[in-house]
C-alpha positions as CSV (number, residue, x, y, z in Angstrom):
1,X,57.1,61.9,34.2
2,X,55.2,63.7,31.8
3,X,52.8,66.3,33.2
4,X,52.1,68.7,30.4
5,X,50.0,68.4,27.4
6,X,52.0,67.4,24.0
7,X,50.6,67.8,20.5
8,X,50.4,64.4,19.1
9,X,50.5,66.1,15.5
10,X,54.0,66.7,16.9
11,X,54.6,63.7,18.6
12,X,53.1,60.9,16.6
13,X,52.7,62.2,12.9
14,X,54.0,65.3,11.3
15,X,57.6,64.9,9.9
16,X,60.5,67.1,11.6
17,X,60.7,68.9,8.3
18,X,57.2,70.4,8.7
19,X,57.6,71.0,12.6
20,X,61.0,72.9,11.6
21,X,58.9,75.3,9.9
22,X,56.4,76.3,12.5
23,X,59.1,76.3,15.3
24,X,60.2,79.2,17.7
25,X,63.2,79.3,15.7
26,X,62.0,79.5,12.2
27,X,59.1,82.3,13.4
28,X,61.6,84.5,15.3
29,X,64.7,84.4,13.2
30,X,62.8,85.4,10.7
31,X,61.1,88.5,12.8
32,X,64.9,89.7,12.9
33,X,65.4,88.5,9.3
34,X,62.6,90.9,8.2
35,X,63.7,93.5,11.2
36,X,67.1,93.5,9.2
37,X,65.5,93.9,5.6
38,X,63.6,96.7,7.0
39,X,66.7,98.8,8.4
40,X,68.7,98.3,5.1
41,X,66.0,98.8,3.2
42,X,65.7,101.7,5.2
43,X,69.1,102.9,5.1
44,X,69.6,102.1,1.4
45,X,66.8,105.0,0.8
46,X,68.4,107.4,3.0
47,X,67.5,107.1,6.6
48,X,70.2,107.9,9.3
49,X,70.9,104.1,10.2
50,X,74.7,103.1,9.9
51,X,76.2,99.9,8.7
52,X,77.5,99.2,12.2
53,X,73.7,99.1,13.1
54,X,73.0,96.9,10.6
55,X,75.9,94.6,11.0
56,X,75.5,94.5,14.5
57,X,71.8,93.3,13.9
58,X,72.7,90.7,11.1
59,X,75.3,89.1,14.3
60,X,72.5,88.2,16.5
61,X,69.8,86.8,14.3
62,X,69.9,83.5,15.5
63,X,70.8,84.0,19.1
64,X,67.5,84.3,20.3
65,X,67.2,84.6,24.1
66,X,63.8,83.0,24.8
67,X,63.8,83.3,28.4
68,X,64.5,87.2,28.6
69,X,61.6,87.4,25.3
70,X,59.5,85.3,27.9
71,X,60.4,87.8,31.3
72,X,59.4,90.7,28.9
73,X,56.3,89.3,27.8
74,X,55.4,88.4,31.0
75,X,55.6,92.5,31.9
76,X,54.5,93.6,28.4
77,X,51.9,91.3,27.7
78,X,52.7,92.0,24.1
79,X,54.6,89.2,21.8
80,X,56.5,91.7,19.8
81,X,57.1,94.2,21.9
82,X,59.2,91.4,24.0
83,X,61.1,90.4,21.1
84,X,62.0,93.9,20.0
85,X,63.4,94.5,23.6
86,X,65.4,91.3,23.1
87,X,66.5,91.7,20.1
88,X,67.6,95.3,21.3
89,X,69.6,94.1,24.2
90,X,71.7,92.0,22.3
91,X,72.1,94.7,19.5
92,X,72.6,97.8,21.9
93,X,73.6,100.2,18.7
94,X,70.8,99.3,16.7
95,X,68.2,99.2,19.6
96,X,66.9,102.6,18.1
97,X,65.7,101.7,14.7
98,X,65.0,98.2,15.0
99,X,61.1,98.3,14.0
100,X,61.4,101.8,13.0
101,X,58.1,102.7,11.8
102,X,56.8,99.0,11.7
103,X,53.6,97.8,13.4
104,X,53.2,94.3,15.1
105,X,51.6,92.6,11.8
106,X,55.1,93.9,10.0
107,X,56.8,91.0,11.6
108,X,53.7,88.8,12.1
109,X,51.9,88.5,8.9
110,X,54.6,89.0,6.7
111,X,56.3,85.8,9.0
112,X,52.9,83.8,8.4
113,X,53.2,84.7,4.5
114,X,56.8,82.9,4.3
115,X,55.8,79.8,6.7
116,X,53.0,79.3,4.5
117,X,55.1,79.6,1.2
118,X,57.8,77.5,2.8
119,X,55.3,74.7,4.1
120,X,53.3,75.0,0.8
121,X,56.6,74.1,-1.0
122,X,57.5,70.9,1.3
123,X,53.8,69.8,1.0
124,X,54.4,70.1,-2.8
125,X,56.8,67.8,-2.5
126,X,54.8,65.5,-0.8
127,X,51.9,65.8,-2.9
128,X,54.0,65.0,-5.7
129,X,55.6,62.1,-4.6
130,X,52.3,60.3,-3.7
131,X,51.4,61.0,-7.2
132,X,54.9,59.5,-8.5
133,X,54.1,56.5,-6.1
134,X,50.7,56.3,-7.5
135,X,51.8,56.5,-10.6
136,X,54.3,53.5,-10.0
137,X,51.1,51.1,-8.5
138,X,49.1,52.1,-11.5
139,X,51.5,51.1,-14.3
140,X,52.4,48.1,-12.5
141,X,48.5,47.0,-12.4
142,X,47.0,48.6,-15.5
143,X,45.7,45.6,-16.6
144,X,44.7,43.7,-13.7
145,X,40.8,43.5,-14.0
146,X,39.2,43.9,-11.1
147,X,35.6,44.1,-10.2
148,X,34.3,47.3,-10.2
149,X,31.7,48.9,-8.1
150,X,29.0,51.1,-7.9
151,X,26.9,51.6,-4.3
152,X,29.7,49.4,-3.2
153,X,27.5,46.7,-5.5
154,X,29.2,45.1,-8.2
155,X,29.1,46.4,-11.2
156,X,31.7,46.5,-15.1
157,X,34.9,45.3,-14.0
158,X,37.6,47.9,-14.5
159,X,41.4,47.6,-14.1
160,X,43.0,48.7,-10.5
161,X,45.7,50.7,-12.2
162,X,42.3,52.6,-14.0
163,X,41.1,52.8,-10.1
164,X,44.5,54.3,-8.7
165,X,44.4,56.4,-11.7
166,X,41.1,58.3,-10.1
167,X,43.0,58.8,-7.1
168,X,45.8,60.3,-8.9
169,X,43.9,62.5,-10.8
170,X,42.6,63.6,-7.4
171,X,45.8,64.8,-6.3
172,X,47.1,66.5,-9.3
173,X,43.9,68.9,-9.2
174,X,45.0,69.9,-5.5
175,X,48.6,70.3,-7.1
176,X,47.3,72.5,-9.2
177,X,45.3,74.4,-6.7
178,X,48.3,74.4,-4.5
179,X,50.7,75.6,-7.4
180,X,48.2,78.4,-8.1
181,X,47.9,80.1,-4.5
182,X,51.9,79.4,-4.2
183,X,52.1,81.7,-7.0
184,X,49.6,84.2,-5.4
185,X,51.1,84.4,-2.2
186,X,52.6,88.2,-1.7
187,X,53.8,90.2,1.2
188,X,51.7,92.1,3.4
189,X,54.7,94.8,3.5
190,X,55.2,97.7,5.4
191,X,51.8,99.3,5.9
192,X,51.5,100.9,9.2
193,X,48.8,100.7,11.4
194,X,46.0,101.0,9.1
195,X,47.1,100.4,6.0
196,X,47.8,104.1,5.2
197,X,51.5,103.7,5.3
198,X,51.6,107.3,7.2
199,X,54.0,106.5,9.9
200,X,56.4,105.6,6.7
201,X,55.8,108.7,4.9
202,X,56.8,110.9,7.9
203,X,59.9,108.9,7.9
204,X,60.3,109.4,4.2
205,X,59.3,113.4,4.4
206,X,56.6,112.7,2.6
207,X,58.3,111.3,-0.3
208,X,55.5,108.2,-1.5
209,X,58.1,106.8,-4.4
210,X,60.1,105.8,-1.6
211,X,57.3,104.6,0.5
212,X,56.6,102.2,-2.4
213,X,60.5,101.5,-2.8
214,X,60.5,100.8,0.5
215,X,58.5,97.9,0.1
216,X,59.6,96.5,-3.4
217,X,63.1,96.5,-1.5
218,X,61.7,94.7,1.4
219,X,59.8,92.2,-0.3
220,X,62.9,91.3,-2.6
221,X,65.2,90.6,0.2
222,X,62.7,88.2,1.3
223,X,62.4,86.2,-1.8
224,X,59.1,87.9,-2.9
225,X,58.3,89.7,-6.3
226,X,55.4,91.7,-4.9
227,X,53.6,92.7,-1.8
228,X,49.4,92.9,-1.6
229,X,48.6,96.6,-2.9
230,X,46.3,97.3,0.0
231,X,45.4,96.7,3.5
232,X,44.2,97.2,6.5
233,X,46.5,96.5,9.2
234,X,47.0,92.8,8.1
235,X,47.5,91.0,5.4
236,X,43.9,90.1,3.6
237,X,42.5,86.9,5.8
238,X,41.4,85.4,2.6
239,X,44.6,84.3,2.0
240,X,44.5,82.2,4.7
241,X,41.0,80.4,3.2
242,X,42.4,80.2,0.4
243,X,45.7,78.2,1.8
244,X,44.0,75.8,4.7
245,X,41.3,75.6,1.2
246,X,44.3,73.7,-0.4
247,X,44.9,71.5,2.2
248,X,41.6,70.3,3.2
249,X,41.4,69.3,-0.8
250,X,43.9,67.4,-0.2
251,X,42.4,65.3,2.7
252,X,39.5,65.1,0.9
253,X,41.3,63.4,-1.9
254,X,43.9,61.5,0.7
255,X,40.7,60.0,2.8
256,X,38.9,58.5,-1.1
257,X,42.1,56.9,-1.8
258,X,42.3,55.6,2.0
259,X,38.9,54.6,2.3
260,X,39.0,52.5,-1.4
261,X,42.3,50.9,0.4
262,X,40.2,49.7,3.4
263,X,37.4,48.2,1.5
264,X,39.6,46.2,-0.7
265,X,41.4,44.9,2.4
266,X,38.2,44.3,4.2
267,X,38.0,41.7,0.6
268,X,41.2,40.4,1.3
269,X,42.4,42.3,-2.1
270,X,44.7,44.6,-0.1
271,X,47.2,45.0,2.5
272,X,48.7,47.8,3.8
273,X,52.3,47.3,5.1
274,X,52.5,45.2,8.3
275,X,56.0,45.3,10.0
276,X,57.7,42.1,11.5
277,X,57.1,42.8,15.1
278,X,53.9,45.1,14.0
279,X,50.9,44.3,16.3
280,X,47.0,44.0,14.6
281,X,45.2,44.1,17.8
282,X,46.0,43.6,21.4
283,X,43.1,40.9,21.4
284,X,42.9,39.2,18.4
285,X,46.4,38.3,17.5
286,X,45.7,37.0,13.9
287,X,44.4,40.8,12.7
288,X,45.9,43.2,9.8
289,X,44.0,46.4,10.4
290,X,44.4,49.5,7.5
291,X,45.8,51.3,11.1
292,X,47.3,53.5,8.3
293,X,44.8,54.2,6.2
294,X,42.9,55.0,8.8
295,X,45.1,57.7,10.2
296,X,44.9,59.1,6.8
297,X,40.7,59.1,7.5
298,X,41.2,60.5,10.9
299,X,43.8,63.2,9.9
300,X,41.8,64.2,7.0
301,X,38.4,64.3,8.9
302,X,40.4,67.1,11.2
303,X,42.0,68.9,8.3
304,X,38.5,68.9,6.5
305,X,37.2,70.6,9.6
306,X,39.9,73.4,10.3
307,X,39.1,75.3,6.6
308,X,35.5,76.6,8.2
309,X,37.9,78.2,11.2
310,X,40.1,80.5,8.6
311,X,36.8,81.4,6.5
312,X,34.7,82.5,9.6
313,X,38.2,84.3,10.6
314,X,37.9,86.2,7.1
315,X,34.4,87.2,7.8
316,X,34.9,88.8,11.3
317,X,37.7,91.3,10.3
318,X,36.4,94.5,11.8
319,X,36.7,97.3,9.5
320,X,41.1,98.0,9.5
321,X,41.8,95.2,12.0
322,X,40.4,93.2,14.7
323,X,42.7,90.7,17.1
324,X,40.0,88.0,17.1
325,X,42.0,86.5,14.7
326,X,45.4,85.8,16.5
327,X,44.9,83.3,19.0
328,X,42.7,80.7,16.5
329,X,45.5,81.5,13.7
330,X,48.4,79.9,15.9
331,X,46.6,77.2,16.2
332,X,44.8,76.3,12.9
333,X,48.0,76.9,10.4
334,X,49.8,74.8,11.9
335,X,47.9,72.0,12.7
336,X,46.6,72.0,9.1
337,X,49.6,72.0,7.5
338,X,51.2,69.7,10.0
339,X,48.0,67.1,9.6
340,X,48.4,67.3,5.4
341,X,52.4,66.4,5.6
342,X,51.5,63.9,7.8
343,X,48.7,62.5,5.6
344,X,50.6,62.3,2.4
345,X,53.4,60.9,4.3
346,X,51.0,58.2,5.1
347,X,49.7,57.6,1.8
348,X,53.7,57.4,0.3
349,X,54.3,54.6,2.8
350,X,50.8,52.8,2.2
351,X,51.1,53.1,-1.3
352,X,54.7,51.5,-1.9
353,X,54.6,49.5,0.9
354,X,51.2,47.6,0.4
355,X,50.6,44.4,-0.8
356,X,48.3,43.8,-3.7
357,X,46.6,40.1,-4.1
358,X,45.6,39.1,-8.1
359,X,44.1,35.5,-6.7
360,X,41.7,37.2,-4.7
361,X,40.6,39.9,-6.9
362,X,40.2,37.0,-9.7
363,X,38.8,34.6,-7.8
364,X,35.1,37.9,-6.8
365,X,35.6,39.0,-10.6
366,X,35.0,35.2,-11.3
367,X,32.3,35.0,-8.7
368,X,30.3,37.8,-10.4
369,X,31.0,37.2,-14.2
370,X,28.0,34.6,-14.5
371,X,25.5,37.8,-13.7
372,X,27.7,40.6,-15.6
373,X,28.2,38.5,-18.6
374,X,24.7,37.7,-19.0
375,X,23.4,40.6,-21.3
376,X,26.7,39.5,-23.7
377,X,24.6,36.1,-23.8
378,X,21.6,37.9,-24.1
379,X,22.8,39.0,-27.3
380,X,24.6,36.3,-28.5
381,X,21.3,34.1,-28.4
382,X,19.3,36.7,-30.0
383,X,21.8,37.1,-32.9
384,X,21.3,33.5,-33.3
385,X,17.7,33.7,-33.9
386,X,16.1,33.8,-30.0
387,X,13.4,35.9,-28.9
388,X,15.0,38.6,-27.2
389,X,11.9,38.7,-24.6
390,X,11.9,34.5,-23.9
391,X,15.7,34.6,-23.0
392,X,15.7,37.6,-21.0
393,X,12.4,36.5,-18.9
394,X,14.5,33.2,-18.9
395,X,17.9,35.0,-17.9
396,X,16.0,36.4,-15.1
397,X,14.8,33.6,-13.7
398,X,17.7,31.4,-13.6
399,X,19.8,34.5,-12.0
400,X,17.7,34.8,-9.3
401,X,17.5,30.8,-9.0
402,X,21.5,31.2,-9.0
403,X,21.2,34.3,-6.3
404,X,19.3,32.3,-4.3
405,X,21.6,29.3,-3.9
406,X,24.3,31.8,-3.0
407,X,23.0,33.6,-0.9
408,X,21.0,31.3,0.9
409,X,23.3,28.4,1.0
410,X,26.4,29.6,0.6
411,X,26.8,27.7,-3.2
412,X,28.7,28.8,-5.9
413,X,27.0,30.4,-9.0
414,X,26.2,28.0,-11.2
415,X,23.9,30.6,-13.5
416,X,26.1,29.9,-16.6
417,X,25.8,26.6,-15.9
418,X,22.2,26.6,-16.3
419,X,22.4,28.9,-19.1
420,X,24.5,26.3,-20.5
421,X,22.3,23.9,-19.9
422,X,20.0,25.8,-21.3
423,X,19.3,24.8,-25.7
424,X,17.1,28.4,-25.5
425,X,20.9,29.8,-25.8
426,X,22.3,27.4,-27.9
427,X,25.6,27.9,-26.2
428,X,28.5,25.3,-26.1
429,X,31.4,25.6,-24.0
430,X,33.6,27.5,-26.6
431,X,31.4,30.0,-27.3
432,X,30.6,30.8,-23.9
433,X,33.9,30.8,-22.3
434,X,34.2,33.6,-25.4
435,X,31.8,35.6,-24.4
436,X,32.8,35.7,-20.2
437,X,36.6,36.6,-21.7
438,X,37.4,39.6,-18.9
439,X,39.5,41.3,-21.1
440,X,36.1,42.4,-23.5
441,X,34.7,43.6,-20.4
442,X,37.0,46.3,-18.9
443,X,36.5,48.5,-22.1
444,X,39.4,51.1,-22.8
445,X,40.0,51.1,-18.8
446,X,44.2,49.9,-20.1
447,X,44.4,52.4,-22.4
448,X,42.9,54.9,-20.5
449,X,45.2,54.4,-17.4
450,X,48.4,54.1,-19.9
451,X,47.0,57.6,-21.8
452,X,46.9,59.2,-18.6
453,X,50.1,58.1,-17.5
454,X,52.2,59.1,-20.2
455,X,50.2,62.3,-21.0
456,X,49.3,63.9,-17.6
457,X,51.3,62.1,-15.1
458,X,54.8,61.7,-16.7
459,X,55.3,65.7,-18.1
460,X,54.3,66.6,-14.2
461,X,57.0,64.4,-12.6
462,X,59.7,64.7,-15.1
463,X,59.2,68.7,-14.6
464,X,59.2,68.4,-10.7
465,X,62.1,65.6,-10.9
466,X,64.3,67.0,-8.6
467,X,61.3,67.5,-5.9
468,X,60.5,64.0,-5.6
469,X,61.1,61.4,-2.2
470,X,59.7,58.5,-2.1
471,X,61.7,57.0,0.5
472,X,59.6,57.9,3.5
473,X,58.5,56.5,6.4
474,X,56.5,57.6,9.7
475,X,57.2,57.1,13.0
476,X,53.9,55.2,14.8
């Protein structure tokens, strides 16, 4: 029996790599990971702590025990405080520097800065190889003319490697939004209370070149080239805007691609992947739903929505520090980044998995050619002497006599046989089956998808080689 609550972004859809990251282990062995860097750091500028101390510290960062960290906070009512205690019973010698100094956020924003870098470089990952999976479905159907829409009305036929190409391009601007605030991301440091770094200058006599050191030491140890040069007590809460900015981009640009997938299945152009034993519906047994691209919709549509949290978070920091931000902070980061792993692991699967049908995309564009290929006869009657007004007042007629019979009868459209028909057009069946040639109709839409291959998409992959997986698949 299973009385409590459980996250279905944990249960259903984020990958165990993502959950890894926001875990009790991950957060708290890296408290004692940055309680460590802060006593060598420490001792390396002179400060009475012993390399027994530090040693002894180092031995029990992964033995967490959660259950007396639990008792104390239960007593404390204070997260850190409870850890420290912990951490200080199982490291006796060291219980009197551990912390020294620090406030809460030393522990807590600077752990929130390296989860974000971490899960920032797996959704990297991600992103990239739905752009290498793209990339794969575009080349494969660059010149596969397809009609093309506009109002969800027909309209120029294009190519669906041109189409997958705007979806692509989508998701290498959020790469390069996400590459950008990767390479922003600092350390909040060791600032004290308010910012001031006082409690760190007493320790230091007064001495602010080691105050400084102090932190350039710190922030080396954990992988960082620089910490933010001021603060309040926290870290600026832009930075999280900024971050959960990223990902809702990419749900924006995740939910276009998924909801272009689901209209061309709705047209029978487009399947998703449907497993052997995979169920459509539980009563109507013949159905293929987009289930997936629809989780993609529905995971985005949630990730869209947590970026106003973090922004009205930024807004409300009171002067040095507020804690209205805490609470909403465990929640939101996590979620967001565990809903945009889970999307882009969608869209991998969807991508390489689906099924795309050339008969049925042929057989609309051929359906629709008699009315796009009209202003081409136009101008092929005119150029042989027509009045340019008598064939279009004719054109128009004889389209809306064809519209008619398919929309009211359920014909075929028979305008180019009328036109045909027609001696105003002097057409013969040559020349006309010239002029509705598809390939004179989907303009530079091959080149244009092989251009942007080779020049935008191929220097991005072959430089991120080693990051890409496209062997991926979810779990419901």
């Amino acid at each position: 029996m299973k009385e409590s609550y459980e996250n279905p972004l944990c249960t259903r859809y984020a990958s165990p790599e993502m959950q890894r990251l926001f875990s009790p282990d991950f957060k708290f062995t890296t408290w004692r990971r940055l309680w460590v860097a802060l006593a060598e750091s420490q001792q390396e500028l002179g400060l009475p702590i012993t390399d027994e101390q530090i040693a002894e510290m180092k031995a029990h960062v992964n033995d967490i025990d959660y259950e007396r960290a639990a008792e104390y906070e239960r007593r404390l009512r204070h997260d850190v405080m409870s850890h420290i205690r912990a951490f200080g019973d199982a490291c006796p010698r060291a219980k009197p520097i551990i912390h020294l100094g620090a406030t809460s956020s030393f522990v807590g924003d600077n752990t929130d800065i390296i989860q974000m870098r971490e899960a920032l470089r797996l959704v990297r990952k991600r992103l990239l190889s739905a752009v290498a999976a793209l990339a794969e479905f575009a080349g494969k159907h660059k010149d596969l003319a397809t009609l093309g829409y506009t109002h969800f009305q027909a309209a120029q036929p294009t190519t669906l490697g041109k189409r997958a190409c705007l979806w692509i391009q989508d998701f290498v601007m959020d790469c390069q939004r996400l590459d950008f605030e990767l390479e922003h991301l600092q350390l909040l440091g060791c600032k004290g209370t308010t910012g001031t770094g006082a409690s760190f200058l007493e320790l230091f006599d007064g001495d602010a070149r080691k105050v400084a050191e102090l932190e350039r030491k710190i922030a080396e140890k954990m992988g960082f080239s620089a910490c933010v040069p001021v603060s309040g007590q926290t870290y600026p809460r832009k930075v999280d805007s900024f971050v959960i900015n990223v990902l809702a981009g990419i749900a924006q640009s995740a939910s276009k691609m998924a909801t272009d997938l689901r209209l061309m299945a709705h047209m029978k152009e487009f399947d998703e992947p449907f497993e052997t034993e995979q169920v459509g519906s539980s009563a109507m047994a013949y159905k293929r739903n987009p289930v997936r691209c629809e989780r993609i919709v529905a995971l985005g549509r949630y990730l869209m929505g947590l970026a106003a949290n973090p922004a009205a978070t930024a807004a409300n920091q009171w002067l040095e520090r507020t804690l209205d931000d805490s609470a909403n902070r465990r929640i939101v980061i996590p979620e967001a980044f565990m809903a945009a792993d889970a999307i882009l692991c969608l869209c991998i699967e969807v991508v390489r998995g689906g099924t795309v049908y050339p008969g049925t995309i042929q057989r609309r564009l051929k359906e629709e050619m008699p009315f796009i290929a009209s202003e081409n006869i136009l101008m092929h009657a005119v150029a042989r002497g027509g009045d340019r007004q008598e064939l279009h007042e004719a054109i128009r007629r004889h389209a809306l006599a064809a519209a008619a019979r398919v929309k009211a009868e359920g014909l075929d459209n028979d305008l180019l046989e009328r036109l045909l028909s027609d001696e105003r057009f002097d057409l013969t069946g040559e020349s006309l089956a010239e002029l509705v040639d598809i390939s004179k109709f989907v303009g530079l839409a091959p080149k244009q998808t092989e251009s942007y291959l080779n020049d935008v998409v191929k220097p991005l992959l072959d430089a991120n080689a080693d990051e890409i997986e496209l062997d991926i698949r979810t779990r419901v």
